[in-house]
Phi, psi and omega in degrees: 000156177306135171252058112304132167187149189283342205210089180290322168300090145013251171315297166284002147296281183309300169334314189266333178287315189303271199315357195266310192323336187275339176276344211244004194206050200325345174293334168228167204236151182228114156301043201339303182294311169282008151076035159226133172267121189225235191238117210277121184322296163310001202254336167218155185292189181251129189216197201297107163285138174277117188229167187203205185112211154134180191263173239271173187101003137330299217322157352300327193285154017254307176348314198232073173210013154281128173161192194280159198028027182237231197275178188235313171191149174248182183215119182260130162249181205265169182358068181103345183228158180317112169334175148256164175337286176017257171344281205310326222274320193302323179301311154351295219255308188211044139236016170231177216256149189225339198246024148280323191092163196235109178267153183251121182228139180217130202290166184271089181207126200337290195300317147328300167286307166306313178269317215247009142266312181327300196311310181301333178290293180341316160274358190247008160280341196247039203019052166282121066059094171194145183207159195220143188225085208268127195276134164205089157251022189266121180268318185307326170266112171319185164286309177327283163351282160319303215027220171335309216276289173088176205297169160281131175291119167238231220280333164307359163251008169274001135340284175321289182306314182312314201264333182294319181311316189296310225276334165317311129359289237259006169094030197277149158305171159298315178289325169302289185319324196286310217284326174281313151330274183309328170273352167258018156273306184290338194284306200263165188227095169233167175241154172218174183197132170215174187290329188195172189270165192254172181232125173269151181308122188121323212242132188287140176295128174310058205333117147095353175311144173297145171219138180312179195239170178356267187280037192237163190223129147269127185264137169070040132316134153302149165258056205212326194101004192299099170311133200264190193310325197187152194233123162245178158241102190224126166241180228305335174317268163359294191277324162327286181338323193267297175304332167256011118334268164034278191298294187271327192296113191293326199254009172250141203275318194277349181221025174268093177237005173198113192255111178284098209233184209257011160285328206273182178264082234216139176264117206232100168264126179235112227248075188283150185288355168072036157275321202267158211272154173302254207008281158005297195272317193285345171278342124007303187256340158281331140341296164294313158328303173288310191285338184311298152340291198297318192240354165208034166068348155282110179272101190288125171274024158205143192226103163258105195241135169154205203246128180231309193225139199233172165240084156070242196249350202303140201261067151211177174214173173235162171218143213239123169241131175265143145270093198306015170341161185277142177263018197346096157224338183119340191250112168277139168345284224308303177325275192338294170307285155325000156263142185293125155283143164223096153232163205277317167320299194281161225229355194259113195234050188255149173260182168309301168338295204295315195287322192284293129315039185323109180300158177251304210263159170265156205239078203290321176223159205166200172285171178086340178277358156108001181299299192283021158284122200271173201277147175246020166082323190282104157299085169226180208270134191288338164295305174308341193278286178340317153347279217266326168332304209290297172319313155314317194286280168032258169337298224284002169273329186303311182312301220317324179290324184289301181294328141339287177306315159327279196288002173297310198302305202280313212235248194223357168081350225245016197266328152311346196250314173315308161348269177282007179269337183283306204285282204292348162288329167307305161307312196296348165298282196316326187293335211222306227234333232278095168254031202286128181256356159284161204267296242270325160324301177324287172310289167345298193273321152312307188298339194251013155290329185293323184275333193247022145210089130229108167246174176099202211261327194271338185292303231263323206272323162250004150311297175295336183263347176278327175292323184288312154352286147316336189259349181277314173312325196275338198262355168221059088340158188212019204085142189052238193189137194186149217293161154258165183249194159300303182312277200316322212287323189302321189279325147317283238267288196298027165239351149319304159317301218269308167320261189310355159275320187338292186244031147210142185294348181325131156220162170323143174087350197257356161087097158193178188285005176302324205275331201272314179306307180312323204272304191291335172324289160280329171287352186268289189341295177292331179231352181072010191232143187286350187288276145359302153297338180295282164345295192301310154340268204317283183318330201269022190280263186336324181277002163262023139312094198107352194279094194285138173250160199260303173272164184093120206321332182320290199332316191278011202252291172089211197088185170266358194299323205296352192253020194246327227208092162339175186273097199303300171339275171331315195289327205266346186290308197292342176276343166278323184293003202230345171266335176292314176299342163287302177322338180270341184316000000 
């Protein structure tokens, strides 16, 4: 991973990451000097408090899963390590509510159960009401493996704060809260797997440290940077597989530490590591989704996806399962998980109603599809359009490498391929069904190839001036039926012109395909002959050579290439228009 960072300084990376939670969450308040966030006194009645933490690069947890019906207080230690005794005590003893009793939840790592056990013997030496429910649901570590020491706390234990927080909310004892805790400490399992190791602030890069390699995955990676189970070449399918093996398999001895059948009731969190891009994350979980279904008959009745507990940047995710079981508290997994909260972290905001109540229906067909679009009376022979169209489409596949080469220079490379992916679906219509002998009908089924293989900026810019077309045609249409000319087509394209200033600033000179359209427009406007227009096209091509552009990615680009290279849009407009005008001859 990159050893970039806006912000190097450590301590004042934590410090200021802690302190943005008060802004972004008015319920709560910061300890500097102990680096605990906690629950603002007036912000809830008083009930059993949840306090947590352990150290920072985590976010959101802990920090920010303070807040009502969540955590009561976290205690942040610096970067990958353990808060001290201290810290817990102080949070303990004087920023949370005492007089309820505390439960303490703490993931499994040495240093972490030693200060945040000290602190819990301190209070309950200082007769506090207080219990600790130490989290170790990470499965990438065995029993062998564990021994003594036993699983690793990862991402399944913001599970814990969410359900323990609610029932704390709703004014439960400490022995019902602590008793709810322990029983979703036991219920759950997660595994994480990631691409690469993360790098921390501050800290100088490691000559020669090992690093995955391209194509390689870790399974079961710490969220420490901690080596996991196994290094594979897998791809997401593949590694879903593995990971929920893990999880679930019964017959591996050393890690069926939770046996799940497609009867129980399961909660399924997937947890990015906070590298991976939402986009990302969601084929990530329909994945898991699917394969879950698929190879063990499970259906999660509640599906959590998003970012809860992270390692820094790390370009990985977990994926975590509860077995919802009775909490014999009187409060059910679900009920719990499904109460509302206000914290800035927890991110799942479906309601029971919703999870319960499923909407069903869709809207697969309907109005909008473009079906009641009437004839505009203008008549011509659909071979001859098809003819010559087919000749233009042609040019303009022929171009597509020159215009490539063009927008490499100039743009993103991608506007020749765009192109030429419209011209060839546009054939493949005209080609196979199109005997339409209305012009503006015609157009109507071209125009909805344009939209649905054209993307981008250049897809958009002519989706809108071919529909606006269509409407110019429609718009001196009369009724009945009659050859179309030069004129209409002219009067059309220029209300087409008129349209498309709408939603864009293009004009002549500013390089973009407005230089090769404005000349054609206008000049059929003016002389009625497509050779001409044509023409005008061409020229007005050739002249965004040298041409600095005012719109468009070009802009973002800089350099020197626009004074090398036409305008690819224009170059690629003006060679289908030049082609039409040969076909047309």
């Amino acid at each position: 991973m990159s050893s970039k960072h806006f912000i190097n300084d450590p301590t004042k990376l934590v410090d200021t990451a802690c302190k943005s939670i008060t802004y972004t969450n008015p319920n709560v308040a910061f300890d500097a000097e102990n680096k605990v966030l906690y629950l603002r006194p007036d912000a809830a009645p008083s009930q059993v408090s949840i306090v947590s933490g352990g150290g920072s690069g985590h976010e959101p947890s802990f920090g920010a899963f303070v807040g009502p019906g969540l955590l009561s207080g976290a205690v942040a230690g610096t970067i990958f390590a353990s808060p001290s005794a201290e810290q817990v005590r102080r949070a303990i003893f004087s920023r949370v509510d005492t007089s309820k009793g505390i439960l303490v939840v703490v993931m499994n790592y040495t240093g972490d159960v030693l200060n945040f056990g000290m602190a819990v013997e301190k209070a309950k030496a200082a007769q506090l009401n207080c219990e600790m429910v130490v989290m170790g649901d990470d499965v990438g570590v065995g029993r062998e493996k564990g021994g003594k020491v036993g699983r690793r706390g990862i991402a399944g234990t913001v599970l814990i704060h969410k359900i323990a927080g609610a029932l704390a909310a709703s004014g439960a004892s400490l022995k019902d809260v602590h008793k709810a805790a322990q029983t979703v400490a036991d219920n759950t399992v997660s595994i994480g797997s990631s691409l690469s190791h993360v790098h921390v602030p501050g800290r100088a890069a490691v000559e020669g440290e090992e690093e995955l390699k391209q194509d390689e995955v870790e399974i079961g990676m710490g969220i420490h940077n901690e080596a996991g189970a196994s290094r594979a070449k897998a791809d997401l399918p593949t590694l879903v597989k593995t990971m929920l093996e893990y999880l679930l398999d019964q017959n591996d001895k050393d890690r069926a530490f939770l046996n799940v059948s497609s009867s129980d009731e399961t909660v399924l969190l997937i947890n990015n590591l906070g590298g991976v891009s939402v986009l990302e994350l969601g084929g990530i979980t329909t994945e898991v989704v699917v394969q879950l279904e698929k190879d063990y008959g499970i259906k999660p009745v509640r599906i959590i996806a998003g970012t809860f507990m992270t390692s820094l940047n790390g370009l990985g995710f977990s994926i975590s399962i509860l077995k919802a079981t009775d909490l014999g508290v009187g409060k059910s997994v679900l009920e719990l998980l499904d109460a509302p909260s206000e914290a800035a972290g927890w991110a799942a905001a479906i309601s029971t109603k919703t999870w319960s109540q499923k909407p069903s229906q869709t809207r697969d067909t309907g109005a909008g599809t473009g079906g009641d679009n009437k004839p505009c009376g203008f008549q011509f022979d659909p071979k001859h359009a098809t003819k010559a169209l087919n000749d233009a489409l042609n040019r303009l596949i022929k171009a597509e490498p020159d215009i490539t080469r063009y927008d490499t220079v100039v743009g993103d490379g991608d506007c020749g391929i765009g192109l030429k992916r419209g011209a060839e679906g546009i054939q493949k219509y005209i080609n196979g069904t199109s005997e339409q002998p209305d012009a503006a009908l015609y157009l109507d089924k071209v125009i909805e190839i344009v939209e649905n293989t054209m993307d981008g900026t250049s897809g958009a810019l002519y989706a809108i001036f071919l529909n606006a077309l269509a409407w110019g045609l429609r718009q001196q249409g009369n009724g009945g039926s009659k050859q179309i000319t030069p004129d209409v087509w002219a009067n059309a394209l220029n209300t087409a012109m008129e349209s498309l200033a709408k939603y864009t600033p293009a004009k002549p000179g500013d390089r973009t395909l407005v230089d090769a359209l404005a000349p054609f427009v206008e000049q059929l406007k003016a002389t009625g002959d497509v050779q001409k227009a044509a023409q005008a096209a061409d020229e007005g091509s050739k002249s965004t050579k040298g041409m600095k552009a005012s719109l468009g990615r070009t802009v973002y680009v800089g350099g020197s290439g626009f004074e090398e290279v036409p305008d690819p849009g224009a170059y690629g407009l003006a060679e289908f228009l030049s082609g039409l005008a040969d076909a047309l001859k």
